[in-house]
Chimera marker file (.cmm) of the C-alpha trace (Angstrom):
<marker_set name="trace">
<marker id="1" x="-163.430" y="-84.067" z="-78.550" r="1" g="1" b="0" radius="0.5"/>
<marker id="2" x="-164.370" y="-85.192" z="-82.202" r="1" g="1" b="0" radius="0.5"/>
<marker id="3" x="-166.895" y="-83.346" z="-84.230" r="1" g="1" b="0" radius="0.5"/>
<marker id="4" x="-169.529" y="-85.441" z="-86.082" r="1" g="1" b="0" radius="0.5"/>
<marker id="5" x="-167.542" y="-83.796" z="-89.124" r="1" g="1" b="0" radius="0.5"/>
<marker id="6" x="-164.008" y="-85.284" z="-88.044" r="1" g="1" b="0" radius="0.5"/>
<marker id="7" x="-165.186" y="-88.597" z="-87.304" r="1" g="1" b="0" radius="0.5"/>
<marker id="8" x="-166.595" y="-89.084" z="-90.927" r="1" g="1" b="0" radius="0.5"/>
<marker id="9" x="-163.440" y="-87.377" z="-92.549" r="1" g="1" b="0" radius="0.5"/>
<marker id="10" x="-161.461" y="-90.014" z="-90.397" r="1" g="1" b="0" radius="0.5"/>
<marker id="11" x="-163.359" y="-92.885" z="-91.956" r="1" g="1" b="0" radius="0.5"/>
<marker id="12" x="-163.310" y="-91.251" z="-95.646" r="1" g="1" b="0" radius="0.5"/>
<marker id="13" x="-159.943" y="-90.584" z="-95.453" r="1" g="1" b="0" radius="0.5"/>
<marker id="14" x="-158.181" y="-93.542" z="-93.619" r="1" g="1" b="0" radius="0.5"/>
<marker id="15" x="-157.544" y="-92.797" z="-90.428" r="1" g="1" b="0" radius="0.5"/>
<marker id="16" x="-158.351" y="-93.594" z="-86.811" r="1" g="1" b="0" radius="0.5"/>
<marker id="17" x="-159.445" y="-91.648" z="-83.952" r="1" g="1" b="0" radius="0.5"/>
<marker id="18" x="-156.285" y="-92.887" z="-82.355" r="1" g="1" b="0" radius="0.5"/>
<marker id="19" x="-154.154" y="-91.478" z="-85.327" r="1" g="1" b="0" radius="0.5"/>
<marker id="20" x="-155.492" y="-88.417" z="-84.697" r="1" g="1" b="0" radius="0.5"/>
<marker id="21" x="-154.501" y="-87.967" z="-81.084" r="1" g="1" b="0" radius="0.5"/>
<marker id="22" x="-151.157" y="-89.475" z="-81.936" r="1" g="1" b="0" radius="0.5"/>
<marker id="23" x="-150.851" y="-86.157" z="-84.745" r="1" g="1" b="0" radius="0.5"/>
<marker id="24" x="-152.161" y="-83.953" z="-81.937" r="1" g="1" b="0" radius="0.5"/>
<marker id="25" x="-149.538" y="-85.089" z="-79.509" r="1" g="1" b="0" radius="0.5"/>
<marker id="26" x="-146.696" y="-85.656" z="-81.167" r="1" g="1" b="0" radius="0.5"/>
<marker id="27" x="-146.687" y="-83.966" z="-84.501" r="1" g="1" b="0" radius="0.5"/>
<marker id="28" x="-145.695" y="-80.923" z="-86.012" r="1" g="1" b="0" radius="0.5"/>
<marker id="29" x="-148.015" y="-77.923" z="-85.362" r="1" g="1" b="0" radius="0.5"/>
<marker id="30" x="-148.151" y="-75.036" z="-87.219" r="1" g="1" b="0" radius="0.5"/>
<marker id="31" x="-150.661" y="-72.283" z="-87.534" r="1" g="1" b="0" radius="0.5"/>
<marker id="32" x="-154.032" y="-72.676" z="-89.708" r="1" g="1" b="0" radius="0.5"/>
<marker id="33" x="-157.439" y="-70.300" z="-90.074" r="1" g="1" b="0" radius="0.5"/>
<marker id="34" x="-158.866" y="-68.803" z="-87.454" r="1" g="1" b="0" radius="0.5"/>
<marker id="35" x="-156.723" y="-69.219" z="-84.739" r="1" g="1" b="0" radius="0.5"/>
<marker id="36" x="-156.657" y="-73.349" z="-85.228" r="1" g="1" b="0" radius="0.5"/>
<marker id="37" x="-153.892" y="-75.523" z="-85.534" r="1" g="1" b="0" radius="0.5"/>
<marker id="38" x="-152.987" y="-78.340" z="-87.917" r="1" g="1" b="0" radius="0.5"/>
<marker id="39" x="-150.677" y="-81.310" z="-86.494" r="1" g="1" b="0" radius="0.5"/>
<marker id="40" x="-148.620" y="-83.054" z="-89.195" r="1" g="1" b="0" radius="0.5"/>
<marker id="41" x="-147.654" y="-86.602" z="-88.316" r="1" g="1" b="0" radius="0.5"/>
<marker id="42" x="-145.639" y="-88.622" z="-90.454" r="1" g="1" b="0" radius="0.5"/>
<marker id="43" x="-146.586" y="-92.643" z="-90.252" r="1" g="1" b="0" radius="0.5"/>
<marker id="44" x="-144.941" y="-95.785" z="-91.529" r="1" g="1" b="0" radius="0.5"/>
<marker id="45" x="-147.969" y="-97.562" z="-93.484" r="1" g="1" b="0" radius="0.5"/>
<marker id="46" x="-146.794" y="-99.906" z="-96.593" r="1" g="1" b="0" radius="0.5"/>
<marker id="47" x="-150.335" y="-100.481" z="-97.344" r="1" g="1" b="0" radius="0.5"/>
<marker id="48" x="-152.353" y="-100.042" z="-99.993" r="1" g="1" b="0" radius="0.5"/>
<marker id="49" x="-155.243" y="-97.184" z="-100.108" r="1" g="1" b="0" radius="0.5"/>
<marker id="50" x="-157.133" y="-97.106" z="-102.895" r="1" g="1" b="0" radius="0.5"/>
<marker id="51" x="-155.466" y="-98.861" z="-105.148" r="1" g="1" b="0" radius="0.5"/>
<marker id="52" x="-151.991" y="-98.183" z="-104.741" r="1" g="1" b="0" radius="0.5"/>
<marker id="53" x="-149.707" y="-99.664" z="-102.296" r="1" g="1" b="0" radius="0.5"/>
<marker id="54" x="-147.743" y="-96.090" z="-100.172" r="1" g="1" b="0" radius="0.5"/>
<marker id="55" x="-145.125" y="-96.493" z="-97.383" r="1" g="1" b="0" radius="0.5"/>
<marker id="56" x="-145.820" y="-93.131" z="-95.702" r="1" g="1" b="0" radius="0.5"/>
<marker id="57" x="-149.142" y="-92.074" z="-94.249" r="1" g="1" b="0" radius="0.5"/>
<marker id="58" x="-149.726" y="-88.402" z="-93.020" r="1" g="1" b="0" radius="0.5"/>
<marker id="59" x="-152.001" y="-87.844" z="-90.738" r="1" g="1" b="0" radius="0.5"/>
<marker id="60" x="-153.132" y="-84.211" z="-90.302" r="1" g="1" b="0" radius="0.5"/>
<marker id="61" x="-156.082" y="-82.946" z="-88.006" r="1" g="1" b="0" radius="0.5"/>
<marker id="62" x="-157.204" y="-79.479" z="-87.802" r="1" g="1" b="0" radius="0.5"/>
<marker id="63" x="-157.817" y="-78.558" z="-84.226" r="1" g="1" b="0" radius="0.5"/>
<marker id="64" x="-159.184" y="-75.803" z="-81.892" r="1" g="1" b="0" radius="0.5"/>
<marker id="65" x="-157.758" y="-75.324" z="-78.040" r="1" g="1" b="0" radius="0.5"/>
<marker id="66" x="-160.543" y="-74.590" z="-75.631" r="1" g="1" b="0" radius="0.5"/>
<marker id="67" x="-160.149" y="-73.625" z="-72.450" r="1" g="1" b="0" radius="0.5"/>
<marker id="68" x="-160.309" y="-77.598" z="-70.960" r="1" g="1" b="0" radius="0.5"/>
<marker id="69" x="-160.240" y="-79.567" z="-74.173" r="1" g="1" b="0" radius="0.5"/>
<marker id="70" x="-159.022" y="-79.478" z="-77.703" r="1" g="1" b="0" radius="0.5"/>
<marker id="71" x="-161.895" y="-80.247" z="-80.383" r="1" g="1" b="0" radius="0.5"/>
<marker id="72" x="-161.024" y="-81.764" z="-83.673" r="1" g="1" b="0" radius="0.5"/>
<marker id="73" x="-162.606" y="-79.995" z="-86.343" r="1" g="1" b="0" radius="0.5"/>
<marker id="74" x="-161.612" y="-82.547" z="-88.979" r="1" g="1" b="0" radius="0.5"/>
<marker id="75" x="-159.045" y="-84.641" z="-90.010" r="1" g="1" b="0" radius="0.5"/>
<marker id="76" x="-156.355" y="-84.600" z="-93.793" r="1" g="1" b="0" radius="0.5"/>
<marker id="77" x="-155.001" y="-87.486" z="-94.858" r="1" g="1" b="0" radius="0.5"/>
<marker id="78" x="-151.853" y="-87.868" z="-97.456" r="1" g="1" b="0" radius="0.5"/>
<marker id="79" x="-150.468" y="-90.745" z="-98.575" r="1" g="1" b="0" radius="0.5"/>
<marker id="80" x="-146.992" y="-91.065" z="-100.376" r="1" g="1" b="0" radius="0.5"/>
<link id1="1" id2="2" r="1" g="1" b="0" radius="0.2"/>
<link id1="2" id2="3" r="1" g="1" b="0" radius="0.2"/>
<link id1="3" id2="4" r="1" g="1" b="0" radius="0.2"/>
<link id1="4" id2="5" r="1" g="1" b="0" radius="0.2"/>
<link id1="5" id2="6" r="1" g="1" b="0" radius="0.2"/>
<link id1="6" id2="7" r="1" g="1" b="0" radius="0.2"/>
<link id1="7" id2="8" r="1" g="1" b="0" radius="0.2"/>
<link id1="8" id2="9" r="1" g="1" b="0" radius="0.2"/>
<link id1="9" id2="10" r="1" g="1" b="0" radius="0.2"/>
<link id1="10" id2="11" r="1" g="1" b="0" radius="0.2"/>
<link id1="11" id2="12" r="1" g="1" b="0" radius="0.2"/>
<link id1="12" id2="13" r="1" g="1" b="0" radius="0.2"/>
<link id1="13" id2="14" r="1" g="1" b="0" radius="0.2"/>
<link id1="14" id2="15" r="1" g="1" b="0" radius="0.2"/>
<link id1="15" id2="16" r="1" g="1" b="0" radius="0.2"/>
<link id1="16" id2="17" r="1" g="1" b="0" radius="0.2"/>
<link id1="17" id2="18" r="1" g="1" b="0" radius="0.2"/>
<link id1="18" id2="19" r="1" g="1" b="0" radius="0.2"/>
<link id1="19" id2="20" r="1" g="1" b="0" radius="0.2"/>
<link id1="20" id2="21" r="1" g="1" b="0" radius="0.2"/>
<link id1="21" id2="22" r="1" g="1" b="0" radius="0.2"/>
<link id1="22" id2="23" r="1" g="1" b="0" radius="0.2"/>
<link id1="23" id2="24" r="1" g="1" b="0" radius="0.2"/>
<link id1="24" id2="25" r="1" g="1" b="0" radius="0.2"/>
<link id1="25" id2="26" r="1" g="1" b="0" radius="0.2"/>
<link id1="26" id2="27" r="1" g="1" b="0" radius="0.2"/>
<link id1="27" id2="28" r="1" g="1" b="0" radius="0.2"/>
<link id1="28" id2="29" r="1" g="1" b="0" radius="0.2"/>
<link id1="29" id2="30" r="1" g="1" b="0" radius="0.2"/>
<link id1="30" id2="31" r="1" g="1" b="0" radius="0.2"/>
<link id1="31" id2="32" r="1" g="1" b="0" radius="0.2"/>
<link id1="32" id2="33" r="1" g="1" b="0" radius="0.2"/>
<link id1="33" id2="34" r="1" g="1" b="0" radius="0.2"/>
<link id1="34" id2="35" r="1" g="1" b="0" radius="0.2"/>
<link id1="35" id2="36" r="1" g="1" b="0" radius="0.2"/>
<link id1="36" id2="37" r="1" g="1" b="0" radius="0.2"/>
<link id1="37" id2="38" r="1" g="1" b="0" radius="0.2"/>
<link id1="38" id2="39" r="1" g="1" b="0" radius="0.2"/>
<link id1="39" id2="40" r="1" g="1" b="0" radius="0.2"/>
<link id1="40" id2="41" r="1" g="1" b="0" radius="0.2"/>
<link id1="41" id2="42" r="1" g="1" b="0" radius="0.2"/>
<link id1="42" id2="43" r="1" g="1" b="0" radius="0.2"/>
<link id1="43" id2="44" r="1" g="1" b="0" radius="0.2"/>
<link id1="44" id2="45" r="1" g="1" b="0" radius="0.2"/>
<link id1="45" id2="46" r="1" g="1" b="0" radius="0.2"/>
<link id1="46" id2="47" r="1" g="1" b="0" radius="0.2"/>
<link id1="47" id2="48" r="1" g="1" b="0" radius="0.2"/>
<link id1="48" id2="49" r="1" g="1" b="0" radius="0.2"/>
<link id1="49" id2="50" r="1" g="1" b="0" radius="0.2"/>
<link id1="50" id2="51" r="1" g="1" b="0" radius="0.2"/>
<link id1="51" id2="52" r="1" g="1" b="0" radius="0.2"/>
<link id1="52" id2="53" r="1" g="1" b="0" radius="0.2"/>
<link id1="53" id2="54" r="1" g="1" b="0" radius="0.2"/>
<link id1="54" id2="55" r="1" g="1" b="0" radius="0.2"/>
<link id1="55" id2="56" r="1" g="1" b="0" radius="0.2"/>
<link id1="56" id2="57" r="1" g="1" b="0" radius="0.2"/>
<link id1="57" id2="58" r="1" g="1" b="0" radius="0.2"/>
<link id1="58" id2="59" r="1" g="1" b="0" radius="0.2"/>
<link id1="59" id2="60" r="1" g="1" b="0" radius="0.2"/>
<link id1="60" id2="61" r="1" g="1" b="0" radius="0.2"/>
<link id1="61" id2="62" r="1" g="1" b="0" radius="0.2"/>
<link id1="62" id2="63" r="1" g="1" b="0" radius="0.2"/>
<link id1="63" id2="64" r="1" g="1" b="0" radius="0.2"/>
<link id1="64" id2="65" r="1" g="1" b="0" radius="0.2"/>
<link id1="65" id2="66" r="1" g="1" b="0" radius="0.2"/>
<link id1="66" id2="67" r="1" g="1" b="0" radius="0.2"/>
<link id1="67" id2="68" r="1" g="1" b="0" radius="0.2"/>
<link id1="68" id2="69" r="1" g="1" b="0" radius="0.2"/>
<link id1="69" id2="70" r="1" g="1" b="0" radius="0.2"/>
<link id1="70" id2="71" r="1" g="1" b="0" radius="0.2"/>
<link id1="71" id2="72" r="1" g="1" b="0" radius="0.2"/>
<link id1="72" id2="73" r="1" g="1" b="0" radius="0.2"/>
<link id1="73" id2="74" r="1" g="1" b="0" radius="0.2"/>
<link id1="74" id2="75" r="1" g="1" b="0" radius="0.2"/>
<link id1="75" id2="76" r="1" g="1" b="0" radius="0.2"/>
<link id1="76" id2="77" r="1" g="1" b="0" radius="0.2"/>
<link id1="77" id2="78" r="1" g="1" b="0" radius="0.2"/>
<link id1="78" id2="79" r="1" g="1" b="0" radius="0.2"/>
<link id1="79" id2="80" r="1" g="1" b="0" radius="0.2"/>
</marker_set>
C-alpha cells in the first residue's frame, strides 16, 4: 500500500509505482529508522532527468512490514 506521501515523492522524484514494487522485490534491503526498511534497486535508464542525460537510475523506497501488507512510506530517487 502507497501513502498519499509516497505517491507524490514518486512523481517528484521520477519514479513509478511499479518501480517501487520492483525495489521492494528484488532489491537490496537493508535496515532504516524505526524498524523500516529501504530497498535499493539499481535500473538501466539513459535518459535525461532534469537536464542531464544519466544511465543508472536508483530507485529506493522506504517501507514498513505489517502483519498482511507492506506500506510504502515514501520513495528516494538517485540518478548517476
Amino acid at each position: 500500500r502507497f501513502t498519499r506521501h509516497a505517491t507524490e515523492r514518486c512523481v517528484q522524484r521520477g519514479t513509478t509505482e511499479d518501480e517501487v514494487r520492483e525495489a521492494i522485490l528484488n532489491g537490496n534491503r537493508e535496515l532504516a529508522k524505526k524498524g523500516r526498511h529501504l530497498c535499493r534497486l539499481n535500473i538501466e535508464f539513459g535518459k535525461e532527468w532534469q537536464g542531464t542525460i544519466y544511465p543508472i537510475k536508483q530507485v529506493a523506497p522506504v517501507i514498513a512490514e505489517a502483519e498482511k501488507e507492506i506500506v510504502v512510506i515514501t520513495a528516494y530517487v538517485f540518478y548517476f
